[in-house]
N, C-alpha and C positions, 0 to 999 in steps of 0.2 A: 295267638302268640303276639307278645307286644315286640316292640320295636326299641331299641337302648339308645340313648343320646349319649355320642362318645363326650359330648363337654361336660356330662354329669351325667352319670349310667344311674343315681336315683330318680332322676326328672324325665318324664316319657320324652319322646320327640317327638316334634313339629310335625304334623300328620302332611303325608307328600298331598299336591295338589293336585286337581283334576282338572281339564277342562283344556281347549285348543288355545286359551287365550291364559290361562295362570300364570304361564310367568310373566306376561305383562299385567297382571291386577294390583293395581296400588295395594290392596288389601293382604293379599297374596306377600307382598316385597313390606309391608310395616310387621307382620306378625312376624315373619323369618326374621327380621332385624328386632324384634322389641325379644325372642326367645335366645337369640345370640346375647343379647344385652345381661338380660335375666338369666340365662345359664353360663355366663363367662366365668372363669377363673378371678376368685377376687384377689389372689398375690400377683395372678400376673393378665392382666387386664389387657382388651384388646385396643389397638391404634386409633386414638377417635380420627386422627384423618383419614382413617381408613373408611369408615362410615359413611366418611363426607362424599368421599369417593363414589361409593355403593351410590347412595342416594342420587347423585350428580348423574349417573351413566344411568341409572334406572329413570331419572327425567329426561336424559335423552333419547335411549330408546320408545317412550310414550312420544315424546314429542315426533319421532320419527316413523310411529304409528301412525298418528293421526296426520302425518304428512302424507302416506304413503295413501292412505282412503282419501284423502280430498284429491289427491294425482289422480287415483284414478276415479273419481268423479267427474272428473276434468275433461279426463279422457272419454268418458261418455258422452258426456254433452256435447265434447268437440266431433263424434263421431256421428250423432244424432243432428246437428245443426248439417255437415257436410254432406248428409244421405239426403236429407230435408232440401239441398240446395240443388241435390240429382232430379227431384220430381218433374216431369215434363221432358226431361232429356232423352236423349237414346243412349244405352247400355247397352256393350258385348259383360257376359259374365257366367258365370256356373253356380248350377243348382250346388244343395248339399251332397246329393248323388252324382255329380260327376257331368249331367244335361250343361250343352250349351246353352245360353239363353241370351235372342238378341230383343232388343226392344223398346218402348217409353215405358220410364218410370211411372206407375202411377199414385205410390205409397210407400211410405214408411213404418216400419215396425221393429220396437225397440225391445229383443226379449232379453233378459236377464243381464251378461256383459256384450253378447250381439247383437248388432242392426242389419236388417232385413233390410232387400228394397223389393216390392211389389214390381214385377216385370212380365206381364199378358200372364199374370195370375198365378204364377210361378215367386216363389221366394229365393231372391239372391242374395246372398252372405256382402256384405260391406268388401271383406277381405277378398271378393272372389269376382270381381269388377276388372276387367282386361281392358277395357277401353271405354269414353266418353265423348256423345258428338252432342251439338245443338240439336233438338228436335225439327224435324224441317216443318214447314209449314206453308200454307198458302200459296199464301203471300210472299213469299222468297221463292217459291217454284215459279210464280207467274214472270215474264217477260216486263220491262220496264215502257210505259208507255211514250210514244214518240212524241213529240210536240211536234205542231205545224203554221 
């Protein structure tokens, strides 16, 4: 069963589009607009500023695609650099299961849009960090020597 283009019931219409991303596809948004063109009424023609319009909002929303993927790029990197900055410290935090987890960082693990931190072998969620101390050491536990 075909499908009737009501701007001209003899001309098929524009096969709908597929995909998560179609109505952002440039290719997608020229053929709609070059079948409106080619199927308009020629007595009574449509608004070319209306066009101008289409096209204008359709370059904004790309432009506000590919604004929206470099954010969150951004947002990774930034999350990956501050987990990176945890290594060697000590962490209060919880597993994916609910385990408390207290510890020194010793790793970082970046999967998919979450970051991991390595904590006595256990993986804790970025998001799931309760508290952050200096790792102690030595040398800051030891006494300060007297002069004489």
């Amino acid at each position: 069963m075909s499908s009737i283009n009501p701007l001209n019931p003899a001309a098929p219409a524009p096969a709908a589009a597929t995909g998560s991303n179609s109505l952002t596809d440039p290719n997608t948004f020229l053929k709609l607009l070059v079948a409106e063109l080619k199927y308009q009424n020629p007595l009574n023609p449509a608004d070319p500023n209306q066009y101008l319009a289409q096209t204008a909002q359709f370059s904004m929303v790309q432009k506000i695609n590919d604004l929206d993927t470099q954010m969150t790029a951004m947002n990774k990197a930034s999350q990956e650099a501050a987990a990176a900055a945890l290594i060697g410290r000590h962490i209060t935090g919880s597993t994916a299961s609910g385990d408390t987890v207290q510890g020194t960082v010793t790793g970082v693990q970046a999967t998919g849009s979450d970051v991991q931190l390595l904590v006595g072998g256990q993986d804790v969620p970025m998001t799931a960090v309760t508290s952050i101390a200096a790792a102690t050491t030595a040398a800051a536990t030891t006494a300060p020597a007297t002069q004489s």
